[in-house]
NUDRENBA-577400 format. One line per field, with one value per residue (C-alpha): residue number from 1; z, y, x. Coordinates in Angstrom, 2 decimals, decimal comma. Layout:
N
num (NUM | ...)
z (Z | ...)
y (Y | ...)
x (X | ...)
END
This chain:
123
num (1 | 2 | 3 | 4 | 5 | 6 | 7 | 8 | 9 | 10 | 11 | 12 | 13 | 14 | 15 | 16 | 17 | 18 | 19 | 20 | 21 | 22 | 23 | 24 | 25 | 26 | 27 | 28 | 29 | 30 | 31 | 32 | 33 | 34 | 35 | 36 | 37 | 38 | 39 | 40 | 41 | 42 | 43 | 44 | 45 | 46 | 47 | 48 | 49 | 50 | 51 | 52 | 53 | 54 | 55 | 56 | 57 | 58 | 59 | 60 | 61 | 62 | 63 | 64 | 65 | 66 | 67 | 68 | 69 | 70 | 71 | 72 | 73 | 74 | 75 | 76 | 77 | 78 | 79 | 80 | 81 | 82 | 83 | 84 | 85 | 86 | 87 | 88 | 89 | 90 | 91 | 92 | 93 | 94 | 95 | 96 | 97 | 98 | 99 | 100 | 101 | 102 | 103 | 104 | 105 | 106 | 107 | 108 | 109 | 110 | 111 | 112 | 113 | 114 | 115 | 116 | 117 | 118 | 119 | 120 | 121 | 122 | 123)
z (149,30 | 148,79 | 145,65 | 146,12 | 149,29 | 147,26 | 148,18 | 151,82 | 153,99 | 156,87 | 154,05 | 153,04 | 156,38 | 157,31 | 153,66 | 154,75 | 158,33 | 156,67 | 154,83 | 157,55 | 159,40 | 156,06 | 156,19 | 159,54 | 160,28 | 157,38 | 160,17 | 162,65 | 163,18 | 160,97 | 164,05 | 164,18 | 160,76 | 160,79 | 164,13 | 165,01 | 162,11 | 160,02 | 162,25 | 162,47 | 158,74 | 158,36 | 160,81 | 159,73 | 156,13 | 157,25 | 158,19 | 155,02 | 153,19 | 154,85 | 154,05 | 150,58 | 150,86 | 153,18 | 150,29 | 147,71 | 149,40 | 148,52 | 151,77 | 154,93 | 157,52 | 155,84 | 155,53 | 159,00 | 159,90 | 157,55 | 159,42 | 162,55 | 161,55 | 160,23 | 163,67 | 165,46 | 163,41 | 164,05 | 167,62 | 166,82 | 165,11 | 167,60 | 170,31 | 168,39 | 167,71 | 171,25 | 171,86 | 169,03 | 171,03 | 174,46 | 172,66 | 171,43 | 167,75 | 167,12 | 168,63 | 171,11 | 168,38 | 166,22 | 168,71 | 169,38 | 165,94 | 165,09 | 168,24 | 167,17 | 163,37 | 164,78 | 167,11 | 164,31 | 162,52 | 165,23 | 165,44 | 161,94 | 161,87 | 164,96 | 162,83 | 159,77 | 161,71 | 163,21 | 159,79 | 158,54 | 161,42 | 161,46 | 157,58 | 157,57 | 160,62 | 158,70 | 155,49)
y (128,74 | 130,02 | 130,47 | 131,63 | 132,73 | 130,10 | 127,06 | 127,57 | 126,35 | 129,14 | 131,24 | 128,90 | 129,02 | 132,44 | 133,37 | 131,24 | 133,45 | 136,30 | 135,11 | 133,80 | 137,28 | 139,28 | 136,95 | 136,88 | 140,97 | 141,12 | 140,55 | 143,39 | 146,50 | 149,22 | 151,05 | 148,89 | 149,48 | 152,53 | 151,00 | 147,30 | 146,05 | 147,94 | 147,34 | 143,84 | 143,01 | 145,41 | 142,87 | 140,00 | 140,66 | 141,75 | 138,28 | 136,68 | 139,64 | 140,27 | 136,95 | 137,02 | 140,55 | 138,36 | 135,92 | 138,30 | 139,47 | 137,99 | 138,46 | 136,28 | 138,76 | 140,83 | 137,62 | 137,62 | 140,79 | 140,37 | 136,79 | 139,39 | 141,56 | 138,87 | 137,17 | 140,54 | 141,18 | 137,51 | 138,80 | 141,96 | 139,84 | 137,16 | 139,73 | 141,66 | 138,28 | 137,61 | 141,57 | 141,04 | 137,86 | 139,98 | 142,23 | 139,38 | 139,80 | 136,56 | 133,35 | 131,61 | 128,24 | 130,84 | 132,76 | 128,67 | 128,10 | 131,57 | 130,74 | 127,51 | 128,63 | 131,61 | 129,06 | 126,89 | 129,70 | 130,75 | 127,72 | 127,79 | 131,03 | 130,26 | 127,02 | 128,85 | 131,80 | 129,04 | 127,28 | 130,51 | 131,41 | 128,06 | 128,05 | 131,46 | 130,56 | 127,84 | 129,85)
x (99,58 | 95,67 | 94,98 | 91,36 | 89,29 | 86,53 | 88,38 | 88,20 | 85,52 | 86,21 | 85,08 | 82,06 | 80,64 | 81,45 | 79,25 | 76,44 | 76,58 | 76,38 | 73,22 | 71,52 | 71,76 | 70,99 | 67,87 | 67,25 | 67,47 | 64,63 | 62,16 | 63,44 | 61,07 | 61,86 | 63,41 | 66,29 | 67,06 | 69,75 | 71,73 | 71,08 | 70,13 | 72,83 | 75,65 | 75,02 | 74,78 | 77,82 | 79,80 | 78,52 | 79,24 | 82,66 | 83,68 | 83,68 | 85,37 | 88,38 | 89,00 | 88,65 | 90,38 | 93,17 | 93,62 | 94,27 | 97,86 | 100,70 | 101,99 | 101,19 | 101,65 | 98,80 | 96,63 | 97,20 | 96,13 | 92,46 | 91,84 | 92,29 | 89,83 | 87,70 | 87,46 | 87,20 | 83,96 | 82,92 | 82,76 | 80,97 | 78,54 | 78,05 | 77,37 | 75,00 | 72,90 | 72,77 | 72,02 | 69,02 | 67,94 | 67,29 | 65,72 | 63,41 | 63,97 | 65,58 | 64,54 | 66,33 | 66,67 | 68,33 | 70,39 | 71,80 | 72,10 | 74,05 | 76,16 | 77,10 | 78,13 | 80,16 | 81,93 | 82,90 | 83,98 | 85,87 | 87,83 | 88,34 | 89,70 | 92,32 | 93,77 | 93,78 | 96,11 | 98,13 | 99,07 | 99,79 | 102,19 | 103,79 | 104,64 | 105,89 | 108,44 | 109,59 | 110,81)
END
């Protein structure tokens, strides 16, 4: 069983996403700041929470349903990075690099979800 969100490297990387686009949305026009840039550090932040808030059930069908969330706002955020780079605030290296984190993530997520599944069909 998890014993703490910490000790999990979905969370790890999904953290160090949510930094990256905290530090990258610094440099957006002031414009951006009450939809694009909000809504994206809103989803990327999300990511890494409901995991933590996943973790801290004692339940795994409501872990279940936070690693949901958490991958549905890894969505929102990877869509509003690529959004951000047609807009030509972001860089295309960055846009690549964002892409490739949320894809790891992503994966990480799915096998996490499938572990949990598995167990909890075997009690």
């Amino acid at each position: 069983m998890i014993t703490s969100y910490k000790e999990l490297k979905v969370w790890e990387r999904s953290d160090e996403l949510a930094f990256r686009v905290f530090d990258l949305s610094e440099t957006f026009p002031k414009a951006y700041l009450y939809d694009l840039t909000s809504q994206l550090r809103r989803a990327a932040l999300s990511v890494p929470t409901n995991i933590a808030e996943g973790c801290a059930s004692f339940h795994s069908g409501e872990l279940l349903q936070f690693l949901n969330v958490s991958r549905r706002s890894l969505s929102e955020t990877h869509y509003l990075v690529y959004f951000a780079s047609r807009r030509k605030l972001i860089q295309h290296s960055e846009l690549l690099e964002l892409e490739a984190i949320a894809e790891e993530i992503s994966k990480m997520l799915n096998a996490l979800a499938k572990s949990i599944r598995r167990k909890k069909n075997q009690k």
